[in-house]
C-alpha positions as CSV (number, residue, x, y, z in Angstrom):
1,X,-32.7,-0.1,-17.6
2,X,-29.6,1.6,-16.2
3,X,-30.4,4.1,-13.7
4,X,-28.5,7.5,-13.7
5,X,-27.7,8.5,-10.2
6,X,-25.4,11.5,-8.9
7,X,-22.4,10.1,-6.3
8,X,-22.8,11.0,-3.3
9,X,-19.4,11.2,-1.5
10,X,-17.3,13.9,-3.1
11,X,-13.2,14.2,-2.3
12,X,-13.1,17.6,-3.2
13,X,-10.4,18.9,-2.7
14,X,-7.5,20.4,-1.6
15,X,-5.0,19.3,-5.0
16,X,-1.6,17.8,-4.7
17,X,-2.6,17.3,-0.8
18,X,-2.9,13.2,-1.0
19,X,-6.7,12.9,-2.7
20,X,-5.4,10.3,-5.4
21,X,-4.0,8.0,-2.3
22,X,-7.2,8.5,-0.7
23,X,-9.2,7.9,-3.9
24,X,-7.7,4.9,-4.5
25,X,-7.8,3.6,-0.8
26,X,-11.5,4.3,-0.9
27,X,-12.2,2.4,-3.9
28,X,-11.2,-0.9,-2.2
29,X,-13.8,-0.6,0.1
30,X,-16.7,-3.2,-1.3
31,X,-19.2,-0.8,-0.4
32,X,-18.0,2.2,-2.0
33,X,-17.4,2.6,-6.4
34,X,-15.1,4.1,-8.1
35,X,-15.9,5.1,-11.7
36,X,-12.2,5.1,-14.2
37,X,-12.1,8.6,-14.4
38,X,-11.3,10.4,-10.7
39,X,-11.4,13.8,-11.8
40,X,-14.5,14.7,-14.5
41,X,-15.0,18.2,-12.5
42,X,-19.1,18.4,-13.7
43,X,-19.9,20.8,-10.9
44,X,-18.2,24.0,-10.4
45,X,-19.8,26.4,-13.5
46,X,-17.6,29.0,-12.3
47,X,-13.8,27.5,-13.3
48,X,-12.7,28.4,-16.4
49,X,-12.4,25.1,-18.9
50,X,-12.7,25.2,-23.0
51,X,-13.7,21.4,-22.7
52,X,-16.3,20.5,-19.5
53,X,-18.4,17.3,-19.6
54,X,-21.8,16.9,-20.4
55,X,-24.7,15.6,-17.6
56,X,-25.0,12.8,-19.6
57,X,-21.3,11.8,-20.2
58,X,-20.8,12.3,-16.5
59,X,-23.6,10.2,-15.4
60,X,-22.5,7.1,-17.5
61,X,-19.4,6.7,-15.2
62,X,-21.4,5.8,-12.2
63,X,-23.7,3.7,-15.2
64,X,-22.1,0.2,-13.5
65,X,-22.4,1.6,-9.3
66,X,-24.7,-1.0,-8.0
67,X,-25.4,-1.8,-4.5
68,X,-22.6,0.0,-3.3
69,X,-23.2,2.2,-0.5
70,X,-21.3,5.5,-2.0
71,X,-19.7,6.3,-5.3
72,X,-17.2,8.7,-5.4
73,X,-16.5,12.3,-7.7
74,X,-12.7,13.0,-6.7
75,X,-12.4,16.4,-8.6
76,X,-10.2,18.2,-6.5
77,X,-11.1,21.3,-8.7
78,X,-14.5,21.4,-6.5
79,X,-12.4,22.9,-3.2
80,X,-11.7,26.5,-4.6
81,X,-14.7,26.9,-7.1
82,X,-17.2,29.6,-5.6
83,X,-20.3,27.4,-6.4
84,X,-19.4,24.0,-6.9
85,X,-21.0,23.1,-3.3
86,X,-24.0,24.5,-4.0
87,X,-24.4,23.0,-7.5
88,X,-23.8,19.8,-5.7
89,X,-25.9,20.1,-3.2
90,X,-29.0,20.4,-5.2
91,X,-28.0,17.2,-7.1
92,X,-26.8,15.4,-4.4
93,X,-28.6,16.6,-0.7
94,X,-26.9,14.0,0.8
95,X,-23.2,13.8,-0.1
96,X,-20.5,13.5,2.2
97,X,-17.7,16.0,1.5
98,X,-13.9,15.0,2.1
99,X,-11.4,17.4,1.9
100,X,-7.5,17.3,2.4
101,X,-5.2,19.7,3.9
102,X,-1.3,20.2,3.4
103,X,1.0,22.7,4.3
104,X,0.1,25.2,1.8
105,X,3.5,26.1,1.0
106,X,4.6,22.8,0.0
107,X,1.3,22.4,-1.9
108,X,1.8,25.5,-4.0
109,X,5.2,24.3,-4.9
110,X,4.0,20.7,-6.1
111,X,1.1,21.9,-7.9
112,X,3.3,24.2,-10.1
113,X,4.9,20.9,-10.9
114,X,1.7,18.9,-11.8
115,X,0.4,22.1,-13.7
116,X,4.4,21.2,-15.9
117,X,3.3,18.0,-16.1
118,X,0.1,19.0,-17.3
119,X,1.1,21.2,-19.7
120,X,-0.6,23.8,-18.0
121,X,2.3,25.8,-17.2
122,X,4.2,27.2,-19.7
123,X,6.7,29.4,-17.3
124,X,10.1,27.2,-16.5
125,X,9.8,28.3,-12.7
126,X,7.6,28.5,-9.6
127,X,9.1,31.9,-8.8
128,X,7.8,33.3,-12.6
129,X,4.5,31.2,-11.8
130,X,3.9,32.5,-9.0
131,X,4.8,36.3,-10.1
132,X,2.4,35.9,-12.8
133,X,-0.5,35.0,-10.3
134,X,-2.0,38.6,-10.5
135,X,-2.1,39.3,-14.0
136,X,-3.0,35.8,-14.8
137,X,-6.4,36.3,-12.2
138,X,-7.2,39.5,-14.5
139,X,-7.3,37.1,-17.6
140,X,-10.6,35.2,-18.4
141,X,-9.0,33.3,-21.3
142,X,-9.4,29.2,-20.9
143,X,-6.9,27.1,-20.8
144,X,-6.1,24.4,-23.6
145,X,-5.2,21.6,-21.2
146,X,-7.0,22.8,-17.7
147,X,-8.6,25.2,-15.4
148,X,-7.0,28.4,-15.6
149,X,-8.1,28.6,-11.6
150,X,-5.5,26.2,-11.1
151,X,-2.6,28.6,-11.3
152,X,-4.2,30.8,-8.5
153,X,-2.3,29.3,-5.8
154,X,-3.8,32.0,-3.3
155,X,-7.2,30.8,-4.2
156,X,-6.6,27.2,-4.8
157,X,-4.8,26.7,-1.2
158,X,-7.4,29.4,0.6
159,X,-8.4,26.6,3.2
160,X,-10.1,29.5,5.5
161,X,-12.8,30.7,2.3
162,X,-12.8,27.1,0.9
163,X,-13.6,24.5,3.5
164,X,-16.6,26.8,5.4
165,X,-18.3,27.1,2.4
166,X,-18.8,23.0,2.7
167,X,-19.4,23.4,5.5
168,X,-22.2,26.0,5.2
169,X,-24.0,24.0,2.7
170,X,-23.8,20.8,3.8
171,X,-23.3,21.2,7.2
172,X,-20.1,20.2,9.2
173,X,-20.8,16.8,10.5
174,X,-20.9,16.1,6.6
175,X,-17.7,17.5,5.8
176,X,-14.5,15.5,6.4
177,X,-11.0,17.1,7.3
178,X,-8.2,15.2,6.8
179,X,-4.2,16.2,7.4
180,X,-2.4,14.8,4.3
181,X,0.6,14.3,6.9
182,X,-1.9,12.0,8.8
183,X,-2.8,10.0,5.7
184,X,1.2,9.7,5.5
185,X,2.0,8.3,9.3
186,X,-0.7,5.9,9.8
187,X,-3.2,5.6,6.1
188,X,-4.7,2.1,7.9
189,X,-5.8,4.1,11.1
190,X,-7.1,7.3,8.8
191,X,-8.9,5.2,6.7
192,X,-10.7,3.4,9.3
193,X,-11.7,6.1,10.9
194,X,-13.0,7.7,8.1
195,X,-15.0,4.6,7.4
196,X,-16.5,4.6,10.6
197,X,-17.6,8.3,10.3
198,X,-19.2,7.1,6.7
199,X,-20.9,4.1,8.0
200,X,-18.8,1.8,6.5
201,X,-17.6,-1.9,8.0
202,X,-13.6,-0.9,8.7
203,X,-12.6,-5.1,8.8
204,X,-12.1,-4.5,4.6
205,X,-9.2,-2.3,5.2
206,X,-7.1,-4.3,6.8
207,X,-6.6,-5.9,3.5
208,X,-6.0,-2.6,1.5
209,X,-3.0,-1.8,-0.5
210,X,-1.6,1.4,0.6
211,X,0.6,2.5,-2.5
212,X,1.0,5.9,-2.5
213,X,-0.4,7.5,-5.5
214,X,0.1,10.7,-8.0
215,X,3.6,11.2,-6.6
216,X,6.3,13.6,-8.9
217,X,6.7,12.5,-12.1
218,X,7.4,13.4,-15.8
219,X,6.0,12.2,-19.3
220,X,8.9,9.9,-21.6
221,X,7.3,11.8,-24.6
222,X,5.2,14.4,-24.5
223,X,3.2,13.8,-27.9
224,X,2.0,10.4,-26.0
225,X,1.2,12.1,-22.9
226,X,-0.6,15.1,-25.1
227,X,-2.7,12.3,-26.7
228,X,-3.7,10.3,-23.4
229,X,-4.8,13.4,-21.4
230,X,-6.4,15.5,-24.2
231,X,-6.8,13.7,-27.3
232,X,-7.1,16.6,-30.5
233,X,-10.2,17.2,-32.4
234,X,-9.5,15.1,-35.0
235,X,-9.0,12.2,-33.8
236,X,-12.3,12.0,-31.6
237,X,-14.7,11.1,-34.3
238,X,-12.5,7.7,-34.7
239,X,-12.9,6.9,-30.9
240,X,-16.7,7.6,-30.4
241,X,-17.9,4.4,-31.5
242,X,-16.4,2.3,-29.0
243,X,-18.0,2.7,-25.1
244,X,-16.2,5.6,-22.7
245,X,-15.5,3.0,-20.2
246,X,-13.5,1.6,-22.8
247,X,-12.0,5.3,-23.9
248,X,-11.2,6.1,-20.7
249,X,-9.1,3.0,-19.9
250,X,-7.1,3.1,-22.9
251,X,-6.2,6.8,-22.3
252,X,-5.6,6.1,-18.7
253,X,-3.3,2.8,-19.5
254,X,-1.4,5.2,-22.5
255,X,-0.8,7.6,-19.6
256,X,0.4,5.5,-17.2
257,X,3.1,3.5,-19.4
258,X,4.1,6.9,-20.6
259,X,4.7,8.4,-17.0
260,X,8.1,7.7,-15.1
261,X,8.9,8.8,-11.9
262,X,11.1,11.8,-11.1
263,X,12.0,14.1,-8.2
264,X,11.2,17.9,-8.1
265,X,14.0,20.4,-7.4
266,X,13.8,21.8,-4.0
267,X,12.2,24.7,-3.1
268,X,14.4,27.7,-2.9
269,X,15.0,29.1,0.8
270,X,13.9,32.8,-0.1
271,X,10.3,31.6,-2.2
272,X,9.8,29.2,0.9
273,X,10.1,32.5,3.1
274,X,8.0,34.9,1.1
275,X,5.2,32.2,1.0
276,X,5.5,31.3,4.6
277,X,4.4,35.2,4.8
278,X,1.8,34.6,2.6
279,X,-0.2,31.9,3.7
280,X,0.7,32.8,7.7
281,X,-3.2,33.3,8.2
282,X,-4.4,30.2,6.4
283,X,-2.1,28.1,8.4
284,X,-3.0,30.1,11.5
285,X,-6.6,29.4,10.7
286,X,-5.9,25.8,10.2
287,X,-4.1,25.4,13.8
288,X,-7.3,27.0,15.3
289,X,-10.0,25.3,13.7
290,X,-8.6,21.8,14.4
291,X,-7.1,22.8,17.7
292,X,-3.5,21.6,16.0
293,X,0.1,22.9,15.9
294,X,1.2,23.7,13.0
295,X,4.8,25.3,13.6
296,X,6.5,22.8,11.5
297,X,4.7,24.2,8.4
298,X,6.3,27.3,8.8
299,X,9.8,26.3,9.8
C-alpha cells in the first residue's frame, strides 16, 4: 500500500535566484528525492492560479520517495505567498525551509524574462512591466498560464517581509539562507555545507554534476511550448489514462527539446537606477541580517 506522505524540505523561494541549480544538485544526494515536477505550488491558498493541484494529485509525486531521508517541494512561489508557511507547517511540522537570495535588481529584471517565456507577460518591456505593477496589484483576475503574484516584483523580491515569516513559523535554525552568488563561486562547498546543516553524508557530492540550470532561454515554437507547460482542455481527457509520472515526463521532455538558449538584452542604465532606489532597504536589510556587504548590488 503506497503511503502518502508531505516532503519535508521545501526550496521556497526566492525565483530566478538559482533554486533550479540547487534543485537539481539536491536531487543527487541518495538520501534526498526529487519527484518530476519541481514546482506543483500546493501550499500558498492565497496566490492567484485558475488551475492549482489537488491534495491528491500532489501527494502521488512523492508516491515512489522511499527511504530517502527528505523529499523535496521546489515551488519558489511559496517565498512571497502571505500563508504558504503556515499551510506548510501544519502539514509538515518538520520541514526544513531553503531560500535563495539575489540582488533584487537583477532578479526583477530576469523574472520579467521567464514571465515572456512563460507567456505570462504580455507587455514587450520590463520598463511597461514594471509601470504596470500598481494597477496590476489592484486586479484579482487569474492568470491563464501562472500566478498573477508573479508580476509583483516588489512583493515577489520583499526578502525583509518574506524570509521572517519562515522564520517565525518554523524557527530560524530551520530556515536556510543561501546567496545565489555563493552557489555561483564555489556550488561544491555550498552544497556541502548545506548538507551538513541537513544531516546529510557530504562524501556524495563530490561526485555531483554542477550544470547550471534554468538559465535565459526562448521557446523554437510557441504552440509546442503552449502544449508542454499548459496542455488545453481538450486534450486532457486523452492523457488521463496513462500514469502522471508518465504525463509529466512527456511534457517535461516536449519542453525541453522545444527550449534553446538565448541571451536577455541588458538592463537599461536609468531602470537599473530607479530600481536600485527601490529596493535600497531590502538590500540594506540583507547586508544587516547576514552581516554582509552588499555595495556591489547597487553599483
Amino acid at each position: 500500500m503506497t503511503r502518502h506522505r508531505y516532503p519535508n524540505l521545501f526550496l521556497a523561494g526566492a525565483p530566478k535566484c538559482g533554486t533550479t541549480s540547487l534543485a537539481f544538485y539536491l536531487g543527487q544526494h541518495p538520501n534526498v528525492f526529487a519527484p518530476l515536477f519541481k514546482e506543483p505550488v500546493f501550499f500558498g491558498s492565497d496566490l492567484t492560479g485558475k488551475s492549482r493541484i489537488k491534495e491528491d494529485g500532489y501527494l502521488q509525486l512523492f508516491d515512489a520517495w522511499s527511504d530517502e531521508k527528505y523529499a523535496i517541494d521546489a515551488s519558489t512561489h511559496y517565498s512571497y505567498s502571505a500563508c504558504a508557511a503556515e499551510e506548510i507547517v501544519k502539514s509538515s511540522p518538520n520541514a526544513q525551509i531553503i531560500i535563495m537570495v539575489r540582488n533584487p535588481i537583477e532578479a526583477a529584471h530576469s523574472m520579467y524574462h521567464q514571465l515572456r517565456f512563460n507567456g505570462s507577460e504580455p507587455l514587450t518591456t520590463f520598463e511597461a512591466s514594471l509601470a504596470a505593477e500598481a494597477e496590476r496589484a489592484a486586479d484579482p483576475a487569474p492568470l491563464k498560464g501562472g500566478y498573477r503574484e508573479s508580476r509583483l516584483y516588489r512583493r515577489v523580491f520583499a526578502f525583509s517581509e518574506n524570509i521572517p515569516r519562515f522564520e517565525k513559523v518554523f524557527g530560524s535554525d530551520n530556515v536556510q539562507v543561501l546567496f545565489l552568488e555563493d552557489l555561483k563561486s564555489d556550488a561544491l562547498g555550498v552544497v556541502k555545507t548545506l548538507c551538513a546543516q541537513l544531516g546529510l553524508e557530504q562524501a556524495p557530492v563530490d561526485d555531483f554534476s554542477f550544470d547550471v540550470r534554468n538559465t535565459a532561454k526562448r521557446s523554437r515554437t510557441r504552440l509546442i511550448h503552449r502544449l508542454a507547460i499548459s496542455p488545453p482542455e481538450w486534450l486532457r481527457p486523452a492523457t488521463r489514462p496513462f500514469p502522471k509520472s508518465l504525463r509529466l515526463k512527456l511534457r517535461n521532455m516536449l519542453a525541453e527539446l522545444n527550449t534553446a538558449p538565448a541571451t536577455n538584452p541588458p538592463l537599461r542604465e536609468d531602470t537599473r537606477a530607479f530600481l536600485s532606489k527601490e529596493f535600497a532597504g531590502e538590500i540594506d536589510w540583507l547586508e544587516d541580517r547576514f552581516q554582509r556587504d552588499l555595495s556591489h548590488w547597487r553599483a
